[in-house]
Backbone bond lengths (Angstrom), bond angles and torsions (degrees), N, CA, C in turn:
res aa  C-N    CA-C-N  psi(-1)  N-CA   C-N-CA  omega(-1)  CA-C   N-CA-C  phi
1 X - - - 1.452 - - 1.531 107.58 -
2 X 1.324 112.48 143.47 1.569 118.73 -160.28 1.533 88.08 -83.63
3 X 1.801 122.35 154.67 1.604 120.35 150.60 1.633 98.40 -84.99
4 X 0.998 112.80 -179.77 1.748 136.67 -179.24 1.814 94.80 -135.24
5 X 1.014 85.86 135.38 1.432 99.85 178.93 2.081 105.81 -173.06
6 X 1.188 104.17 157.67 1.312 108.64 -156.77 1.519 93.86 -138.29
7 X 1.122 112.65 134.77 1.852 128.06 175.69 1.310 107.91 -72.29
8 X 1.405 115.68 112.03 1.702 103.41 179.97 1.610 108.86 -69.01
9 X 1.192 100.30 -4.99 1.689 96.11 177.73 1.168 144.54 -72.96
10 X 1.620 89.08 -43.55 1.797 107.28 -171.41 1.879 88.74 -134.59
11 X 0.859 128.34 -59.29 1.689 106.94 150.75 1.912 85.27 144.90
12 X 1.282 112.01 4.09 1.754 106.01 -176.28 1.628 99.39 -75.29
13 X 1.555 89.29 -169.25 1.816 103.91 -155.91 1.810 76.76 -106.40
14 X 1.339 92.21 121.36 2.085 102.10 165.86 1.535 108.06 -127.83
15 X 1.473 102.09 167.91 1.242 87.95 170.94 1.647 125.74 -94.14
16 X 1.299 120.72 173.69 1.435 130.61 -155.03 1.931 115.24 -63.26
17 X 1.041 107.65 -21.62 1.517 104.13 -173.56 1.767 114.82 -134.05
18 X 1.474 92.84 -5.47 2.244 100.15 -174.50 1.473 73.78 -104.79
19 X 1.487 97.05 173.62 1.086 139.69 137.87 1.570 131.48 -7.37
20 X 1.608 113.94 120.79 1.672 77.41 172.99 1.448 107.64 -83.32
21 X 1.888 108.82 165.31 1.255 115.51 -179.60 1.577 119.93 -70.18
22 X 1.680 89.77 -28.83 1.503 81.47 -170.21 1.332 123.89 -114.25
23 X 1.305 120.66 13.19 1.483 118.19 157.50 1.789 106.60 -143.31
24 X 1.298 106.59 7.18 1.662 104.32 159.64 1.296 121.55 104.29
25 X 1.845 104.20 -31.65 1.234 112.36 179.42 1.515 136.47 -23.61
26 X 1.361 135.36 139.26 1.457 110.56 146.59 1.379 121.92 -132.18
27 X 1.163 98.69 51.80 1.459 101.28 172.94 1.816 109.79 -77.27
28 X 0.871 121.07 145.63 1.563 132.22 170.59 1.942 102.37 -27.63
29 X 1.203 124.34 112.67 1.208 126.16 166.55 1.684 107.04 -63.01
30 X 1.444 106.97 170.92 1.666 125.24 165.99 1.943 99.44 -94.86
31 X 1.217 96.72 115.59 1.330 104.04 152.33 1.536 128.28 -104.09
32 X 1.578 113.43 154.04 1.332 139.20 -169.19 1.366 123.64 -81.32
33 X 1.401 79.36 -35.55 2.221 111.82 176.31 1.192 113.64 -108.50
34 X 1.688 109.14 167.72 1.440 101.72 -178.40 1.693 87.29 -141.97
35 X 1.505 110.29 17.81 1.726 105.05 159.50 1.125 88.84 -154.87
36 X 1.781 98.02 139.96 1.546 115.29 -179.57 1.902 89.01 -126.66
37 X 1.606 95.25 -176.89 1.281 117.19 -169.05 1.881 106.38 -132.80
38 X 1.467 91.18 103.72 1.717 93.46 165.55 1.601 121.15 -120.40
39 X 1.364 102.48 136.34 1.574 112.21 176.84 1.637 105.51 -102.20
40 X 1.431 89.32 113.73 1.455 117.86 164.95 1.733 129.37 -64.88
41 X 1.426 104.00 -10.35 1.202 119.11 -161.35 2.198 102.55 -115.50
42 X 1.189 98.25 8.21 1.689 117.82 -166.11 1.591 73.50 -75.70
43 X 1.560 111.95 152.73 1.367 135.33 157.51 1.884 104.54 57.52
44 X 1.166 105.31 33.94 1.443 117.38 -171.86 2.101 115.77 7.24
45 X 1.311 93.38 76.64 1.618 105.08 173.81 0.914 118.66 -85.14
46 X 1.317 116.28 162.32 1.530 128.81 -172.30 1.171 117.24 -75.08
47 X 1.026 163.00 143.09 1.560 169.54 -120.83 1.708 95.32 -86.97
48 X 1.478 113.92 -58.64 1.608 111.92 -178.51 1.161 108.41 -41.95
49 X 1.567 104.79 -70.56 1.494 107.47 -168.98 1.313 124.87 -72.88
50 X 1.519 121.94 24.14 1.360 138.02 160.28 1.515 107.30 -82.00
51 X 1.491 92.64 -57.96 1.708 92.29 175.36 1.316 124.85 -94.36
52 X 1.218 108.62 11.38 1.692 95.20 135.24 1.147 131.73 -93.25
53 X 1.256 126.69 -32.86 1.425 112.14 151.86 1.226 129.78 -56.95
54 X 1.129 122.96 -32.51 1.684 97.82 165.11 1.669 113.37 -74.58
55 X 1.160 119.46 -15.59 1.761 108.45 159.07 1.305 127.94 -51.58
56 X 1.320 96.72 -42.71 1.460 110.90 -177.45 1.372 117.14 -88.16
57 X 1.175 120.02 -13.33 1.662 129.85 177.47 2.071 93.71 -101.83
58 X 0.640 151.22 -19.76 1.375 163.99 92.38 1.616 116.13 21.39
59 X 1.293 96.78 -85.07 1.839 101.39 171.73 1.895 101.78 -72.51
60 X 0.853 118.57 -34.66 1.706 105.52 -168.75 2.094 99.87 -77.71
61 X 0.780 107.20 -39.96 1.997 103.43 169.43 1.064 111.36 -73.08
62 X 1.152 126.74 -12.80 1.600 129.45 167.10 1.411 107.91 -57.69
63 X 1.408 104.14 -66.15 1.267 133.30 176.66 1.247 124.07 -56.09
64 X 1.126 133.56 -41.70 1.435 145.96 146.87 1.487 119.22 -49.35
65 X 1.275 130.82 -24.27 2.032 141.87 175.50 1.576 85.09 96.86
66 X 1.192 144.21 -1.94 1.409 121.35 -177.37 1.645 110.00 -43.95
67 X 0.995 112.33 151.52 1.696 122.94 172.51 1.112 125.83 -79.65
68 X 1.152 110.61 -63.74 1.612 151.00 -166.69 1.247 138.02 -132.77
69 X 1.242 113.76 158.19 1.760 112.28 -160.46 1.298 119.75 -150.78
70 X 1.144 118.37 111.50 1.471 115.28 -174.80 1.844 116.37 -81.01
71 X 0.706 122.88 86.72 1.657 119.61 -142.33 2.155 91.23 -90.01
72 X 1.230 112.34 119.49 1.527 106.56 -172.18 1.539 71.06 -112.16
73 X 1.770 92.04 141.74 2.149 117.28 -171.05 1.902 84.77 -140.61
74 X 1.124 135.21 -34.77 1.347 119.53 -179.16 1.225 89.68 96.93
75 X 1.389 107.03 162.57 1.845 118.48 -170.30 1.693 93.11 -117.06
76 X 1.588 119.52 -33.41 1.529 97.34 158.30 1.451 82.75 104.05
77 X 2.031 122.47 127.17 1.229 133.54 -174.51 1.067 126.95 -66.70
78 X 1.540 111.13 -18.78 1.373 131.30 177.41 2.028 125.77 -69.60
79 X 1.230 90.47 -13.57 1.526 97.16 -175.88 1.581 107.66 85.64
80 X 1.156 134.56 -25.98 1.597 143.37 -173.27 1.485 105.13 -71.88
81 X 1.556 123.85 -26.31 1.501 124.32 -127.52 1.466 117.75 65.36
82 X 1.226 94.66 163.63 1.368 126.12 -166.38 1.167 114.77 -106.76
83 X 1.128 103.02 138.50 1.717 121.10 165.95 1.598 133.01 -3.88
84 X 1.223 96.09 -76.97 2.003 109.03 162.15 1.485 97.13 -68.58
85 X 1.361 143.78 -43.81 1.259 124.28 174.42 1.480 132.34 -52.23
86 X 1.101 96.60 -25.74 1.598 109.31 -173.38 2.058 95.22 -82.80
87 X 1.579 89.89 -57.58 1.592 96.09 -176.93 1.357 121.34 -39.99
88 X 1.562 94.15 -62.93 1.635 101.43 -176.35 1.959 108.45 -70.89
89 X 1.156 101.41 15.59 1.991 92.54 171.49 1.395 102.43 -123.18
90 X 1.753 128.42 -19.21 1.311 117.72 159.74 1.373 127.67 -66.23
91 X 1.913 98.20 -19.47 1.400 98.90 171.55 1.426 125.70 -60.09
92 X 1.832 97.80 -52.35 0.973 96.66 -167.78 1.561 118.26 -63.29
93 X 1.485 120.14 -39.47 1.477 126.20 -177.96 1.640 114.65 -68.41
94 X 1.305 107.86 21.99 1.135 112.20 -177.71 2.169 110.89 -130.02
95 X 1.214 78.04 11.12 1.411 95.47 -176.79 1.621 106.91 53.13
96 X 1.507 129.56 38.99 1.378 121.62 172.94 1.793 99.83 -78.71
97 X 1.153 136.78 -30.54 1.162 110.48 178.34 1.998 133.47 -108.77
98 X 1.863 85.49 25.69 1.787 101.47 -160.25 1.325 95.69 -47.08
99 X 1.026 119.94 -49.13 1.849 105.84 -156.49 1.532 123.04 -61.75
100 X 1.777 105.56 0.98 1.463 114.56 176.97 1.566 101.88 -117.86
101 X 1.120 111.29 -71.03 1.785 113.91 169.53 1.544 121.38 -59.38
102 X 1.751 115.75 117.49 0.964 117.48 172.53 1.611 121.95 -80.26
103 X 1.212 98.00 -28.60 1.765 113.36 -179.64 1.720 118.60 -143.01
104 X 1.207 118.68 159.14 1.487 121.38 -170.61 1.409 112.10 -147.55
105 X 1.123 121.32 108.38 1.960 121.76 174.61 1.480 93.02 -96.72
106 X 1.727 124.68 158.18 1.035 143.02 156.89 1.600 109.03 -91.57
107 X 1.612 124.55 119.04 0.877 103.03 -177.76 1.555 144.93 -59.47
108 X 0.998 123.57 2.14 1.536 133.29 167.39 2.146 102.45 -96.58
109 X 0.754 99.64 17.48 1.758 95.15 162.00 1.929 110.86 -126.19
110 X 1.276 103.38 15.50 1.771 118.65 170.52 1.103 103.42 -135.05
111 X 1.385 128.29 55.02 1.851 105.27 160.16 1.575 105.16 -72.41
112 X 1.476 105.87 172.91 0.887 132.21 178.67 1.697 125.04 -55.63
113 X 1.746 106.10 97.43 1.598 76.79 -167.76 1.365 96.28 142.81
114 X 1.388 119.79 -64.65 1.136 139.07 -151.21 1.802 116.31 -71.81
115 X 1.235 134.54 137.97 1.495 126.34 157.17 1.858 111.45 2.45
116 X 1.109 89.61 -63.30 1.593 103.93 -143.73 2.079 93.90 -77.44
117 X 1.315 105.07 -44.36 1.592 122.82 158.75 1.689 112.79 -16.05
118 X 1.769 83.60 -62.96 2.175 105.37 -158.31 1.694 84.76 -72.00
119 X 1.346 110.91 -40.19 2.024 100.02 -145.80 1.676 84.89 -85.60
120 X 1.273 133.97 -14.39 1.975 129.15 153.20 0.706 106.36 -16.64
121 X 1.879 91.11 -96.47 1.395 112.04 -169.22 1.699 137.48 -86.47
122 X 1.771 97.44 2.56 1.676 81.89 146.12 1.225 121.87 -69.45
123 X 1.487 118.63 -56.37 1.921 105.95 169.97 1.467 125.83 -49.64
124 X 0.807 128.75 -20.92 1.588 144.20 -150.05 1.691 105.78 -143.60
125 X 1.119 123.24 50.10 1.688 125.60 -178.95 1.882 110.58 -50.84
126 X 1.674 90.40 -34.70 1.863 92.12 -177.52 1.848 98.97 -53.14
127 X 0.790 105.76 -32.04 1.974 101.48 -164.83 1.040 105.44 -68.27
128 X 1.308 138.22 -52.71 1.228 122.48 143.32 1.758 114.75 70.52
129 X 1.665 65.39 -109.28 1.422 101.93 -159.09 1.692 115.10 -92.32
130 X 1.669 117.82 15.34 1.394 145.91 159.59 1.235 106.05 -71.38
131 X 1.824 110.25 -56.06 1.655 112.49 -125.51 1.854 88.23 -107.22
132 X 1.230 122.04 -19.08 1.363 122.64 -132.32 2.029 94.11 -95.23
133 X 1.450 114.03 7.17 1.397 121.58 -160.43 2.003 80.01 -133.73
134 X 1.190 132.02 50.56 1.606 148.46 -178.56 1.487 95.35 -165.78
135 X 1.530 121.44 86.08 1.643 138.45 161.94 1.601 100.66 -58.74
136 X 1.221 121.03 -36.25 1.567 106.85 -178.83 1.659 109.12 -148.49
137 X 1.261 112.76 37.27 1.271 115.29 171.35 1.363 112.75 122.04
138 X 1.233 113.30 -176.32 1.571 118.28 157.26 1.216 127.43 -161.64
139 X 1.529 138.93 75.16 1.211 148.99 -108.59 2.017 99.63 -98.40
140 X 1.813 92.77 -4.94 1.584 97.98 174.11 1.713 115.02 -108.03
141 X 1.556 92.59 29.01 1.858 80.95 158.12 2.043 94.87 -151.60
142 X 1.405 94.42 -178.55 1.414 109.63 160.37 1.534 121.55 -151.17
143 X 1.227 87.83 150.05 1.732 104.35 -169.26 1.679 105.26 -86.38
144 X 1.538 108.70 119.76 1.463 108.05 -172.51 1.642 95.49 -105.36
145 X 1.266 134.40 140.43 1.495 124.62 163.30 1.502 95.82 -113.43
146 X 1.503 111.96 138.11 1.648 102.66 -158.72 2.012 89.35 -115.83
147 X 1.221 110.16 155.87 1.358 115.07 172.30 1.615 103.25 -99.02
148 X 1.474 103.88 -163.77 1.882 117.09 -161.63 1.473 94.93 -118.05
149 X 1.686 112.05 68.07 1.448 104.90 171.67 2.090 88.36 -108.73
150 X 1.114 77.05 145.13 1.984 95.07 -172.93 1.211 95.82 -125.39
151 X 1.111 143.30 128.20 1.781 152.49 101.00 1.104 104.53 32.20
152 X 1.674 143.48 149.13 0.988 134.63 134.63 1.385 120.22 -92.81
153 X 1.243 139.08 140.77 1.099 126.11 -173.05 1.672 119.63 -84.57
């Protein structure tokens, strides 16, 4: 699913965390949403550099007011899960990223439908339109709801 985001510069559609394309900028774009969707598992990386990018994609949605995060980790060929799946859920149950994430669903404990589904996306309406195409879950992502911890400069 595409983010929307807008160049405060020159006013075109860029994407959410590079550069804009068409006049270079990088100042913080205007976004439309306040939950986007990143796959951690794009360009098949090594477990570190999974979780550093989501560190670093982490502090920059912070920073941006994003809410929420549809975080796609892959369920992994093996049937067990995968690698960054495992990583990025020891992280989280290990409180390596509390001071940004307030809450965390596994995606196969929100299918569509369910208790846990409705009380989402009443708080979280952007998810929506992530979660609602998972009839019984989806055991290759997780739902991050992020709080308003900011950097000091």
């Amino acid at each position: 699913m595409a983010e929307i985001a807008q160049c405060a510069e020159c006013g075109n559609v860029r994407p959410v965390f590079d550069s804009c394309p068409h006049c270079g900028s990088t100042d913080s774009p205007t976004l439309s949403v306040d939950t986007i969707e990143i796959n951690l598992k794009q360009g098949q990386p090594l477990v570190e550099d999974a979780l550093e990018n989501l560190t670093q994609t982490l502090r920059r949605s912070i920073d941006l007011g994003i809410k929420a995060i549809v975080l796609i980790h892959g369920y992994g060929s093996g049937g067990e899960g995968g690698q960054i799946k495992r990583a990025v859920h020891q992280a989280l149950e290990n409180n390596r990223y509390s001071d940004r994430v307030d809450e965390y669903y596994f995606g196969e404990q929100v299918p569509y439908g369910s208790a846990a589904y409705q009380s989402l996306v009443k708080r979280r309406p952007g998810l929506k339109a992530h979660l609602q195409q998972f009839k019984i879950g989806n055991p290759g992502i997780t739902i991050l709801l992020l709080g308003s911890y900011r950097r000091s400069a």
